[in-house]
Structures are given as C-alpha cells and as structure tokens.
GUPAGU-573797 format. One record per residue (C-alpha): x, y, z; residue number from 1. Coordinates in steps of 0.1 Angstrom, whole numbers. Example, Ala and Ser with C-alpha at 12.3 -4.5 7.8 and 13.67 -1.06 7.14 Angstrom:
<rs>
+-------+-------+-------+-----+
|  east | north |    up |   i |
+-------+-------+-------+-----+
|   123 |   -45 |    78 |   1 |
|   137 |   -11 |    71 |   2 |
+-------+-------+-------+-----+
</rs>
This chain:
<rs>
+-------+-------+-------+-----+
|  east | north |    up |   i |
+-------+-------+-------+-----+
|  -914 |  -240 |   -80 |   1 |
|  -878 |  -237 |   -96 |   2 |
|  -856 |  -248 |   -73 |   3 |
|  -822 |  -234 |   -90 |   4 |
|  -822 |  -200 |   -73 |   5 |
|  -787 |  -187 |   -59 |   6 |
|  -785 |  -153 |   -38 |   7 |
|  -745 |  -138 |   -39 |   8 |
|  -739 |  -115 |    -9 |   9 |
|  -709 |   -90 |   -13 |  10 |
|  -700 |   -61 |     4 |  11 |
|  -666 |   -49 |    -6 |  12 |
|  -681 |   -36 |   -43 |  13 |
|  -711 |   -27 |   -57 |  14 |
|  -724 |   -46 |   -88 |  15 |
|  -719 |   -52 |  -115 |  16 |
|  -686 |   -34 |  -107 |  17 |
|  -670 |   -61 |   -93 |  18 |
|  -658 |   -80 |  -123 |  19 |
|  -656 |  -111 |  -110 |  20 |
|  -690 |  -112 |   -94 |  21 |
|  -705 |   -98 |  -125 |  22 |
|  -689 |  -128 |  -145 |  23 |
|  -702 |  -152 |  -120 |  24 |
|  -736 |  -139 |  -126 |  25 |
|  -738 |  -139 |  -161 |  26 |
|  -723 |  -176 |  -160 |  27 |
|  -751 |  -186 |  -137 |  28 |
|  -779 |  -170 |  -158 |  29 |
|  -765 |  -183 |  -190 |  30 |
|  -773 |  -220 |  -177 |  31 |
|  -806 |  -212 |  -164 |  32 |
|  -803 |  -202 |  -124 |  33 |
|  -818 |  -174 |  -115 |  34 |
|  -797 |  -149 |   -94 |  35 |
|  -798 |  -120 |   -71 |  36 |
|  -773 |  -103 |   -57 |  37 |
|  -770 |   -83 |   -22 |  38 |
|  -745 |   -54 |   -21 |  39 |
|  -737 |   -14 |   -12 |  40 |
|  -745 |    10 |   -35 |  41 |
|  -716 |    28 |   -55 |  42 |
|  -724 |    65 |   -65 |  43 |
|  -758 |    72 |   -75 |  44 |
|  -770 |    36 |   -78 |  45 |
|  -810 |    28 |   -72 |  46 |
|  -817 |     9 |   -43 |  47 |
|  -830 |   -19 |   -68 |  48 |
|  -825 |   -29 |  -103 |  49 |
|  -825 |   -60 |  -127 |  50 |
|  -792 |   -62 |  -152 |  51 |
|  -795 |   -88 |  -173 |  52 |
|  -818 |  -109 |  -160 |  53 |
|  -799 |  -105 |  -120 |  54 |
|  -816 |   -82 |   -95 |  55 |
|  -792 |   -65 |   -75 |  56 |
|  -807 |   -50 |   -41 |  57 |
|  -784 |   -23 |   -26 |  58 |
|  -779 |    -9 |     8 |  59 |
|  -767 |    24 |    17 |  60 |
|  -731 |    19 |    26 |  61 |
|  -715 |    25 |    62 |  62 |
|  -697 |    58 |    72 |  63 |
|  -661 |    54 |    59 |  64 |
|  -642 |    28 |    84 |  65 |
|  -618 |    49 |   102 |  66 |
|  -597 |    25 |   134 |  67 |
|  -608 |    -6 |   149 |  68 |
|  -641 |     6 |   155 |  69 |
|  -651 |    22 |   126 |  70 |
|  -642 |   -12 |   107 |  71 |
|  -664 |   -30 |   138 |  72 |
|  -693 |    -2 |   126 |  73 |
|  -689 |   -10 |    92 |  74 |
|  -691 |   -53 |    95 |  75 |
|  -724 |   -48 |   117 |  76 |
|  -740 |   -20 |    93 |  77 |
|  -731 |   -44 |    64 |  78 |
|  -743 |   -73 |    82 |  79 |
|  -776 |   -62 |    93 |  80 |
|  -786 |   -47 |    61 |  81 |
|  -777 |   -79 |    40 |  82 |
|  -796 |   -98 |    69 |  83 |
|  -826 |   -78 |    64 |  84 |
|  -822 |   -76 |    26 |  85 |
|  -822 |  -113 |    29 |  86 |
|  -856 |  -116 |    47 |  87 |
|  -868 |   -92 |    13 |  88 |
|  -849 |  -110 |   -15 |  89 |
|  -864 |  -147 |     6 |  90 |
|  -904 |  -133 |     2 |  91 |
|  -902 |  -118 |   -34 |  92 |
|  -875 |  -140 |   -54 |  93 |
|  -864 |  -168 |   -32 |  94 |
|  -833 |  -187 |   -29 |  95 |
|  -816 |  -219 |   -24 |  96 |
|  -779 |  -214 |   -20 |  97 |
|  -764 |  -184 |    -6 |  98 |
|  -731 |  -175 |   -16 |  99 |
|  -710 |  -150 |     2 | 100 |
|  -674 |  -131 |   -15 | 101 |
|  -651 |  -120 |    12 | 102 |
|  -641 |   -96 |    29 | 103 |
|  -651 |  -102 |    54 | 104 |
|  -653 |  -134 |    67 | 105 |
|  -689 |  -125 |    86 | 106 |
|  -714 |  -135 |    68 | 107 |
|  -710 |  -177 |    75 | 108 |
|  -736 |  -167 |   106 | 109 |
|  -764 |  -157 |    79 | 110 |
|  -759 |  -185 |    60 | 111 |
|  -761 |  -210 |    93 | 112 |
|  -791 |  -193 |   106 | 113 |
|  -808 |  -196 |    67 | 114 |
|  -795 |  -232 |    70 | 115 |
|  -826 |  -238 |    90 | 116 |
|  -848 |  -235 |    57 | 117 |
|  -825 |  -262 |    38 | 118 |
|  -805 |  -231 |    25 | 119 |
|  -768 |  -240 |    10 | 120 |
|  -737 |  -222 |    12 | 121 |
|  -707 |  -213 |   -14 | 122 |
|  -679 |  -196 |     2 | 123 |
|  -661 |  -172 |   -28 | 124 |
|  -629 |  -169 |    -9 | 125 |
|  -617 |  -137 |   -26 | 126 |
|  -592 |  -124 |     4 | 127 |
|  -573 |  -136 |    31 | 128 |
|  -580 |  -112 |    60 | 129 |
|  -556 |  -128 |    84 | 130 |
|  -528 |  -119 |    57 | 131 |
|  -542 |   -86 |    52 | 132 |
|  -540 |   -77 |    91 | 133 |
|  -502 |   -86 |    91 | 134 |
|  -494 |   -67 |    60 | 135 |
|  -517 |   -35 |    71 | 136 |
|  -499 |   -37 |   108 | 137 |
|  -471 |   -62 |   111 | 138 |
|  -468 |   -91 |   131 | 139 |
|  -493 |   -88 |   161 | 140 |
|  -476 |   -78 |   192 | 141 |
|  -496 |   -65 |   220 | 142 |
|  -529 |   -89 |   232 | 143 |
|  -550 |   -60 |   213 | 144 |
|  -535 |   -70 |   181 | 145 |
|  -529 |  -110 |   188 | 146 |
|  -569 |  -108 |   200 | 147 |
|  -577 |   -88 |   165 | 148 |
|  -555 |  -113 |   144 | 149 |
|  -569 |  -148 |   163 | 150 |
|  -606 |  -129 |   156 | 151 |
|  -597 |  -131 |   122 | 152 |
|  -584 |  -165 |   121 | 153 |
|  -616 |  -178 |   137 | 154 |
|  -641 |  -158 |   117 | 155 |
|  -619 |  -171 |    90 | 156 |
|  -623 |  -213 |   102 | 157 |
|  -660 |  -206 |   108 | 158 |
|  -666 |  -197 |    74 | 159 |
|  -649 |  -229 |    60 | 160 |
|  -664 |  -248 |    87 | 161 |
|  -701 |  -237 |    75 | 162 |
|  -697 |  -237 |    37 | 163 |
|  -711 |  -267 |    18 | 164 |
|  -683 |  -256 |    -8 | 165 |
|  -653 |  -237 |   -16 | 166 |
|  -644 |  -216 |   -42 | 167 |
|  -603 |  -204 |   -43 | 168 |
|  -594 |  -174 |   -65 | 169 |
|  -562 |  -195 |   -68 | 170 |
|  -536 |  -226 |   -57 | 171 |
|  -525 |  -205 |   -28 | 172 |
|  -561 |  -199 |   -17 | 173 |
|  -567 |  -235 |   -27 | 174 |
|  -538 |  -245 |     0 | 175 |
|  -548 |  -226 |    25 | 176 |
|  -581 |  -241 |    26 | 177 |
|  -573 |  -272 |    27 | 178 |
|  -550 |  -266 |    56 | 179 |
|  -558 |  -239 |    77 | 180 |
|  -594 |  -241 |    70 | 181 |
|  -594 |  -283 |    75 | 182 |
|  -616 |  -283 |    43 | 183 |
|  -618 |  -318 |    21 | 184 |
|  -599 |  -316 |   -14 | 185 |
|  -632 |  -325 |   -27 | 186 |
|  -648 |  -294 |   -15 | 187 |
|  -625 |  -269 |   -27 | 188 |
|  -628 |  -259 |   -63 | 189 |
|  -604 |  -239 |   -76 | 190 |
|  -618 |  -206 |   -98 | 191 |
|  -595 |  -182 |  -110 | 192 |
|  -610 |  -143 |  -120 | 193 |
|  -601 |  -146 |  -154 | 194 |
|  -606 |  -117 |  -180 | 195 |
|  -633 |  -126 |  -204 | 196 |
|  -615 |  -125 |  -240 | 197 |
|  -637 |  -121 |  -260 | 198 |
|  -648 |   -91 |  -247 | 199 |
|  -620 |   -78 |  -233 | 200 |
|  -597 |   -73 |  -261 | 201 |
|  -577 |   -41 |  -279 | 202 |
|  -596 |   -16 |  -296 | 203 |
|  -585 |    14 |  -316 | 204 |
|  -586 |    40 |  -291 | 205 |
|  -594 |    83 |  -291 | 206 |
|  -561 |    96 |  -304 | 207 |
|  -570 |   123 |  -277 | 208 |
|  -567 |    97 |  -250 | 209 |
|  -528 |    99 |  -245 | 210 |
|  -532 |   138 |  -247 | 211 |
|  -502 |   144 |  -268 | 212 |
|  -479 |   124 |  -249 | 213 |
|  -451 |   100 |  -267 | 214 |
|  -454 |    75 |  -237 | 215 |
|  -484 |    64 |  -216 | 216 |
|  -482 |    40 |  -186 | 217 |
|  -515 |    30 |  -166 | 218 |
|  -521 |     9 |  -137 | 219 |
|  -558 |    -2 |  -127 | 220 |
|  -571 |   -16 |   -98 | 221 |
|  -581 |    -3 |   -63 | 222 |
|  -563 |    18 |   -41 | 223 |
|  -560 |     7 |    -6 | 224 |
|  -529 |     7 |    17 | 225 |
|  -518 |   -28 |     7 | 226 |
|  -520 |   -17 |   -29 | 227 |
|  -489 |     4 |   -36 | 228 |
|  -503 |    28 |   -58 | 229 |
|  -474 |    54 |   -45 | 230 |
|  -446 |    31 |   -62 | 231 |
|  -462 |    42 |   -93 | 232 |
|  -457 |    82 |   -79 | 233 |
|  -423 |    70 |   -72 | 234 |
|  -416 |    55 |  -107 | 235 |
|  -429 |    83 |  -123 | 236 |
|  -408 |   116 |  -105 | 237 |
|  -376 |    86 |  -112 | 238 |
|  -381 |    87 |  -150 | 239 |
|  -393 |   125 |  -149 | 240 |
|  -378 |   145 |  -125 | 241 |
|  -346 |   125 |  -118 | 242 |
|  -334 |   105 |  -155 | 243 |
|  -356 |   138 |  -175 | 244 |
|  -377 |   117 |  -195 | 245 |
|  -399 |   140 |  -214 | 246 |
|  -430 |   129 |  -232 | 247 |
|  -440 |   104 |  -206 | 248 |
|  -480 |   106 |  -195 | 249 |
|  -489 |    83 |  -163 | 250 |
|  -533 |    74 |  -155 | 251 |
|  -542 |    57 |  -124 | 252 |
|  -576 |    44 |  -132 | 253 |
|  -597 |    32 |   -95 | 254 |
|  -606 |    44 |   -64 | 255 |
|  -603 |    33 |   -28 | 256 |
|  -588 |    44 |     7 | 257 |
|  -549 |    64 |    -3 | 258 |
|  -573 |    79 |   -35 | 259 |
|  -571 |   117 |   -18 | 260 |
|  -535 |   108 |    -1 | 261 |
|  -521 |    99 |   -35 | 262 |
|  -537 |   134 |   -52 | 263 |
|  -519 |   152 |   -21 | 264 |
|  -486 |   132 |   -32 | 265 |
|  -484 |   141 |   -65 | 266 |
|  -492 |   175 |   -61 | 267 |
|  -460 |   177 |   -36 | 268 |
|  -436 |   155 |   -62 | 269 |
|  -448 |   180 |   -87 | 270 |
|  -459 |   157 |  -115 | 271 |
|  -495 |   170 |  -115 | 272 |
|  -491 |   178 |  -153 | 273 |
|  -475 |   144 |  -155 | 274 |
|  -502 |   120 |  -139 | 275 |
|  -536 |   121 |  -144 | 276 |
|  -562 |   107 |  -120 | 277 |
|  -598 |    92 |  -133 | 278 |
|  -614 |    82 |  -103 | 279 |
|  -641 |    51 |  -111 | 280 |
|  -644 |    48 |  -143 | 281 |
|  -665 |    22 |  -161 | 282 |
|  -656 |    -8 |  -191 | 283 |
|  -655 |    18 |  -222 | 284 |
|  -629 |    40 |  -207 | 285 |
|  -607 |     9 |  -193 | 286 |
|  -605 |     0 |  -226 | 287 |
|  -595 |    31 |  -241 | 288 |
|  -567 |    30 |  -214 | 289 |
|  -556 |    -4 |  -220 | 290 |
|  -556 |     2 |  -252 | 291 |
|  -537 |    31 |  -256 | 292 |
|  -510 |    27 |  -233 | 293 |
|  -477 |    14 |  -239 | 294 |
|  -468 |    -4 |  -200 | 295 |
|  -491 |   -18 |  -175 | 296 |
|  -474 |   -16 |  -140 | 297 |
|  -482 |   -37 |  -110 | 298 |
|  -469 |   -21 |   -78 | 299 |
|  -481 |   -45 |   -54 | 300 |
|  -454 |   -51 |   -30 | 301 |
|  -444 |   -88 |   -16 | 302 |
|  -467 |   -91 |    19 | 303 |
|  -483 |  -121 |    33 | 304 |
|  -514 |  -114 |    13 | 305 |
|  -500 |   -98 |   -20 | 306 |
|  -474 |  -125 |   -22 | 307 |
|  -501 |  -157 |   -27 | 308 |
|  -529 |  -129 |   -46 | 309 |
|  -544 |  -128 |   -78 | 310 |
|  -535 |   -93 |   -95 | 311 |
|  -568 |   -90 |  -116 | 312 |
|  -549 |   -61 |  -133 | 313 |
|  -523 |   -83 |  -140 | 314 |
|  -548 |  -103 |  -163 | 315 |
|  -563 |   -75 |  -174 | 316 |
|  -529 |   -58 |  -188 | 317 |
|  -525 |   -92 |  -208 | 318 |
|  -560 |   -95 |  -221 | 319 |
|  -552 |   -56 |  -240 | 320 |
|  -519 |   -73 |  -252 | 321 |
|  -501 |   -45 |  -230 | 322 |
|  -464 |   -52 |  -217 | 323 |
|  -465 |   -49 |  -179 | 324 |
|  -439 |   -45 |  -151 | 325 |
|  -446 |   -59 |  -119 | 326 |
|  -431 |   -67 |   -84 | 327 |
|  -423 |  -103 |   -86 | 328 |
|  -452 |  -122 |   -68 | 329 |
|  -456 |  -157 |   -64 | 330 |
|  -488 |  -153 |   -83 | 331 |
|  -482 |  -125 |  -102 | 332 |
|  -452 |  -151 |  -115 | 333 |
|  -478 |  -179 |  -122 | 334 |
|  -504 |  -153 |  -138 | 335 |
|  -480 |  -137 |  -165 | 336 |
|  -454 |  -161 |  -170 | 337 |
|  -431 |  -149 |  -192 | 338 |
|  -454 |  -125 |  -209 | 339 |
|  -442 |   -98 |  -181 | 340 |
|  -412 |   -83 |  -162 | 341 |
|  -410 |   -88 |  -128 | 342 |
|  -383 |   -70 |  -108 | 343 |
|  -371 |   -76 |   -70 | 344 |
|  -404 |   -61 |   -45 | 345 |
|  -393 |   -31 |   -36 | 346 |
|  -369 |   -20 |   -60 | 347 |
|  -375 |    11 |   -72 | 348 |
|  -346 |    13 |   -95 | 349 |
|  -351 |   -16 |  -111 | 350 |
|  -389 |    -7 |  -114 | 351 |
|  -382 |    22 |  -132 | 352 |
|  -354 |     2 |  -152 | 353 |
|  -376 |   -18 |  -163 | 354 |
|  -401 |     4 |  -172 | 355 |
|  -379 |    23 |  -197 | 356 |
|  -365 |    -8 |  -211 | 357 |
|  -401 |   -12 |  -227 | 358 |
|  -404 |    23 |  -234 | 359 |
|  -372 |    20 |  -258 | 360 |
|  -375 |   -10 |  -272 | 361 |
|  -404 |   -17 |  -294 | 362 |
|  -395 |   -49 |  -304 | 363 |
|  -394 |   -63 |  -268 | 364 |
|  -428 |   -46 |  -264 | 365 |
|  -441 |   -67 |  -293 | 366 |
|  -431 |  -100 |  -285 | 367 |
|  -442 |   -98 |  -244 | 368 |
|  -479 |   -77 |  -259 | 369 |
|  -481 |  -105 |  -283 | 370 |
|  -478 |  -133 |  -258 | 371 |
|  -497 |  -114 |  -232 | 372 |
|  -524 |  -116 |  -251 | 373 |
|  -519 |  -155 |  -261 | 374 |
|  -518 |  -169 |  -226 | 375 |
|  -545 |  -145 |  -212 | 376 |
|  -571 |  -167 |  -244 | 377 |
|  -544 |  -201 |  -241 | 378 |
|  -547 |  -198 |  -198 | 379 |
|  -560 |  -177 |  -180 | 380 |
|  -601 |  -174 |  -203 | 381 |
|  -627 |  -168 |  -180 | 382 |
|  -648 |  -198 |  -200 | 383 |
|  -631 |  -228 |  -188 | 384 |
|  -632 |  -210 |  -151 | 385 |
|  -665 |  -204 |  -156 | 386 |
|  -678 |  -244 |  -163 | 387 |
|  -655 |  -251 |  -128 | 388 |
|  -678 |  -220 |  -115 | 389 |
|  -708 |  -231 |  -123 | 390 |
|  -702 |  -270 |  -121 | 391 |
|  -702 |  -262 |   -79 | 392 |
|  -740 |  -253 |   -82 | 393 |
|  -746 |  -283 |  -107 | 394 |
|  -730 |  -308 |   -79 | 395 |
|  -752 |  -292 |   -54 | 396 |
|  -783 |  -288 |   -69 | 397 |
|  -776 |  -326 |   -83 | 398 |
|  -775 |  -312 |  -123 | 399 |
|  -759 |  -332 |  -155 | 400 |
|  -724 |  -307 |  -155 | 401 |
|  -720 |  -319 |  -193 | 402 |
|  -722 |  -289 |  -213 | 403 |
|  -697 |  -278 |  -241 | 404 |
|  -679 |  -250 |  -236 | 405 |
|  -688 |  -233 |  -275 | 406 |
|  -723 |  -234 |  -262 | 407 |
|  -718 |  -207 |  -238 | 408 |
|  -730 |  -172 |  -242 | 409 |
|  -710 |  -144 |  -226 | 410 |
|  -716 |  -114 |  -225 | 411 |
|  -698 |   -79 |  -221 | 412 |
|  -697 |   -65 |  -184 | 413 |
|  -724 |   -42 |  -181 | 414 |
|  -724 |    -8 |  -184 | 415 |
|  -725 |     4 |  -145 | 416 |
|  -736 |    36 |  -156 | 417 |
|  -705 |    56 |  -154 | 418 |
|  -695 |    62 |  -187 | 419 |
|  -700 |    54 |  -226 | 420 |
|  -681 |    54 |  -255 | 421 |
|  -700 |    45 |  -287 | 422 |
|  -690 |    16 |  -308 | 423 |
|  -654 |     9 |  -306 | 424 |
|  -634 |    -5 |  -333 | 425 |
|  -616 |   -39 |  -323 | 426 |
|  -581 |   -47 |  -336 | 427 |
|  -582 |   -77 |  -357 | 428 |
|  -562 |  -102 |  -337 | 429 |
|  -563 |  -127 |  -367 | 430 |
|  -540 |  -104 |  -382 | 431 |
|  -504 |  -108 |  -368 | 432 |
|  -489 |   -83 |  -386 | 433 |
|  -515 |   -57 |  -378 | 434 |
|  -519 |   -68 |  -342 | 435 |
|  -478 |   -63 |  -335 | 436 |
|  -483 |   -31 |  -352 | 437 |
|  -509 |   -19 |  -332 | 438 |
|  -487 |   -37 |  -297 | 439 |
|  -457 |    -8 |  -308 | 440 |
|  -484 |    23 |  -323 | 441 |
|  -514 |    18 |  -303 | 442 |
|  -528 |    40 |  -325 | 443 |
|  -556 |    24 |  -354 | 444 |
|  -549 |    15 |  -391 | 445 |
|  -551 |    40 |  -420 | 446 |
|  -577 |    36 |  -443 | 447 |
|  -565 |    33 |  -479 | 448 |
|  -573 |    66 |  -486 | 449 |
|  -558 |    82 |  -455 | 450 |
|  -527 |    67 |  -473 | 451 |
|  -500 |    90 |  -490 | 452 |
|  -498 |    94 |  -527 | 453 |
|  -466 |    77 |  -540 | 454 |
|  -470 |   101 |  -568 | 455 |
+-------+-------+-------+-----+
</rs>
C-alpha cells in the first residue's frame, strides 16, 4: 500500500489553471507522490481527467455569488461537493494528507472530520479573507458587518488551528500566521508562486499579435473588485484621449467578476478600438502577449490585502523580461526590486507618467527587461520554492528531503485546453546582445537571408 498519496482541494480555480496549484502538482509527482486534486470545473471541462499523471475530479460550480447570501450558497455548494468528492477520490485512489488553498477558509472542517482516518493537513494559505472583507467594504461598522468580519477571523484561526502545516505565499503571510493564527515558526514554511523559468521565458511572437500597433501594454491576472483592472481603462483614455498618443494598443488577458463591467466601461470612454479584451486564455497565448508587449502594468491599489499580496503578474511580467509599472506595494516592492517602477497607489498621473516614460525610452526599457528577467531566474525560480514545497510532505510523511535541485524535472503548465499555438521559437537568452534587442523590438531575428543586400 503506498502511503505517499496527497489530495489538494481548491475551489477558487479550476486546474490546471491555477498556476500555482499546477506547479505544486507537478513538483509532487516529480518526487514520487501520487496526487489528486478536487476542484470546479472551468468552461467545458470533463467531470474527470488524469494530466500528467494527477487526476483532477471536478464539480459543477455554484450559481454566480451575488450578496451575502449568494457567497453563503456558494461556500456550502463548494463544500459539499468536495466533501462528497472526497468520500469518491478516498474509495478509488486514496489519500494521506489533505491539503486545502484558500479562499475560503472552510474546508479545515473536512480535513478534522478525515482526521479520524489518521488523515494530515497542509494549509496553502493563498488569501487573507479578513483583509479582503475590509478592502471589498471598509472597516466593519454595523454588528452585520463586525459579525461577517469576526466570522472570518474565526474561520480563519480554525484553519491554522487544524493544519499540521503551513504554507505562506509570502513574509507577510508568513507574519501573520505566526501571529494572528498562534502558529509555531517551525510550522510555517514559507512558499512563494514563483514563475517556472525555464518554461516561462520570451519567445518570438505572431507579428499579427500587436495588430499594427507601435505600442502594446498588457496586464494579466483576474478581474475581481479588489483588482483594479479599471486603472488600466483609466491609463489608457489619459495617454489616448487626453495627451493624443497614437499607436498605442492595450490587452487585458483574464476573467473574473468587473469582466462585463469593464467591457461596459470602455465602450463609454470610447477606447474600444484601443483595448482589446481575450477573456481566459491559456499558456501559448500568455506568452505571445508577454512577449510581444512593450509594459506590463500592475493596477492593484494599496488595501489591507493588496498591500502584504503576491502579484503573480508581477513575476510573470519579469519572467518575459517585460518592463512593468505598478502601484507601489509592500510586496510588489520586494517581488520586483528594482527591475520595475512603482508609482504612489492611486496616482493616476504618475501611472500614466510612468508608463510613457518606458514607451519613449528604449534604453530604460532594456536595462529594467534585462534585470526583470535576471532576478525572476537569480530570485524569485519556482525550483528552489518547490524543494521548500515539497520538503513539507517529506517532514510529514518522515522522507530523506536531500535531493539536488538539477535533478528535478519540470515541466511546462499544461495545456488547459483553451488554446494552441504550434512550436514557438525561444529568444536565446545566452545572447545579451540579441536578448536586449529583442527587450526594445519584440519582434524575432532576421535570418541571413531576410537580410538586405549591401550591394
């Protein structure tokens, strides 16, 4: 009987979309456990499938959460599927440590009532909810909202109080653990969702990609109210409409709540032949994106939560060597470093500043692309977070951790079905000279005989 079997329960994305589950998966596999993974489905997913050697069950997801009780609807629909896909995933595959991602912070009963079969539990701590309550609604005031935000703080202490081990996205999270959540240093382990490097890297994109524009900015990354993703709207009718940049394309790549409210918005700033909208899109058209675009931006707005939160797009900008602008975060600040340019939250001039300081000077583009790209392989590698990753299971299942890293396989983020684009050409990022080329073109190198005659 193998005795190395770990079941991951999320419910805020399907997988393998979520990145940072995926990675976790395919670190877990790599040394041997096998893993299964409880989530919704996204779009057209089977209610069962095996990627990679993981077999993912998938419940239909909840209505959309609309108020207090739709999200109440939502937690117990969640709940009770993963509870029941438990009993399933228990008969047919088995499992020895549960680990649940957040939000929400619910699913610490499942793993106490499975802690009556010797079960374990990893809590992924991958949002603080009592920081996302304040910056959705402000500062509880009336004893409806101090009841909804103690709730949270409870559901919150519970989990910590249940979970054999920890895992923080980050030293904030890390903190806060330790503090609020009364857990031992020893039990915290700190895991940051690190781009994998190897894999995600700048390729030569379409040329049709920027569709004729001189400029191309792209942010990536969910769309929820806490998100921002209007800044971006803003930033855009500022360098259009009010200092008459021309040439200037703008892609908002994700999905979430504000997707339909952000459509409506640009349609009434009139920059609907300025900004284009992809909806989910999958790892072959990020990286055409990412490639091809000359600024990240991070709109993400100083709140209790964004303030002490990892911006995965902030990596992910620096893995593509891409120059991004960003509200200045204590995270975001510890993420980028000085491979970015963070402005005061909130300002809009300065945003937009900012942003056209990049656009018109290519050099400056070069040397923060270029160092991007250095500290996201030098810092922030998803290889050294995934040994820390993985060495929680080896201390619990009682494993020799010793491994070196070289050994490793990784692999690239699975397909989730969306799209495909055929063999893409990587930049050579042993070449300096090419690879600050590419930082200022984005465009891919002439053969030899593409080249003019001197003649």
């Amino acid at each position: 009987m193998d005795t190395r079997r770990v079941l991951i329960i999320v419910q805020n994305l399907p997988v393998p979309l979520d990145r940072r589950v995926w990675l976790e998966c395919n670190a877990l596999t790599a040394q041997g456990y096998i893993v299964t993974v409880i989530c919704p489905k996204g779009p057209g997913d089977p209610g069962y499938e095996v990627v990679d050697g993981v077999a993912i069950y998938k419940y239909p997801p909840a209505p959309e959460a609309r108020g207090l009780f739709g999200y109440a609807l939502e937690f117990v629909w969640s709940w009770l599927r993963t509870a029941i896909l438990s009993v399933r995933v228990r008969r047919e595959r088995g499992f020895d440590v549960i680990q649940a991602c957040n939000p929400p912070d619910t699913y610490w009963l499942l793993a106490w009532l499975w802690r009556t079969r010797s079960v374990r539990f990893v809590f992924d701590h991958h949002d603080l909810n009592p920081e996302l309550f304040v910056s959705r609604f402000g500062e509880p005031r009336t004893l409806a909202q101090r009841m909804q935000y103690r709730g949270l703080l409870w559901l919150e202490r519970m989990t910590m109080r249940v979970a054999d081990q920890v895992i923080s996205t980050n030293c904030s999270y890390q903190g806060i653990a330790e503090s609020r959540g009364h857990c031992s240093p020893e039990s915290v382990t700190v895991v940051r969702s690190g781009p994998d490097t190897r894999v995600m890297r700048p390729i030569y994109p379409d040329p049709d990609i920027r569709a004729g524009a001189e400029h191309l900015l792209v942010y990536l990354g969910i769309m929820g109210p806490q998100d921002g993703v209007e800044i971006v709207l803003d930033v855009a009718d500022e360098l259009v409409r009010r200092r008459g940049r021309e040439g200037i394309r703008v892609v908002l790549m994700g999905f979430g709540d504000c997707l339909q409210a952000l459509r409506a918005r640009c349609t009434e700033l009139g920059l609907d032949d300025v900004v284009h909208f992809t909806g989910r899109v999958g790892p072959p058209t990020i990286a055409q994106y990412l490639s091809a675009a000359d600024v990240g931006v991070g709109p993400d707005q100083k709140t209790p939560l964004n303030d002490v939160s990892t911006m995965n797009k902030t990596m992910e900008y620096m893995a593509y060597a891409l120059p991004s602008v960003s509200f200045d975060l204590v995270e975001t600040r510890r993420s980028a470093g000085d491979a970015g340019i963070l402005v005061p939250s909130g300002d809009l001039d300065a945003f937009a500043t900012a942003v056209e300081r990049l656009l018109d000077d290519a050099p400056l583009r070069t040397r923060l692309g270029a160092a991007a790209r250095r500290r996201a392989v030098s810092q922030l590698d998803w290889r050294p977070q995934a040994q820390a990753y993985v060495g929680v299971f080896d201390e619990l299942f009682g494993r020799d951790g010793a491994r070196r890293l070289s050994a490793w396989p990784f692999t690239a983020s699975s397909d989730d079905g969306v799209d495909s684009i055929d063999s893409p050409q990587y930049v050579d990022l042993d070449d300096e000279a090419e690879l600050r080329r590419f930082i200022v073109e984005r465009t891919r190198r002439p053969r030899t005989d593409e080249l003019p005659s001197k003649s």
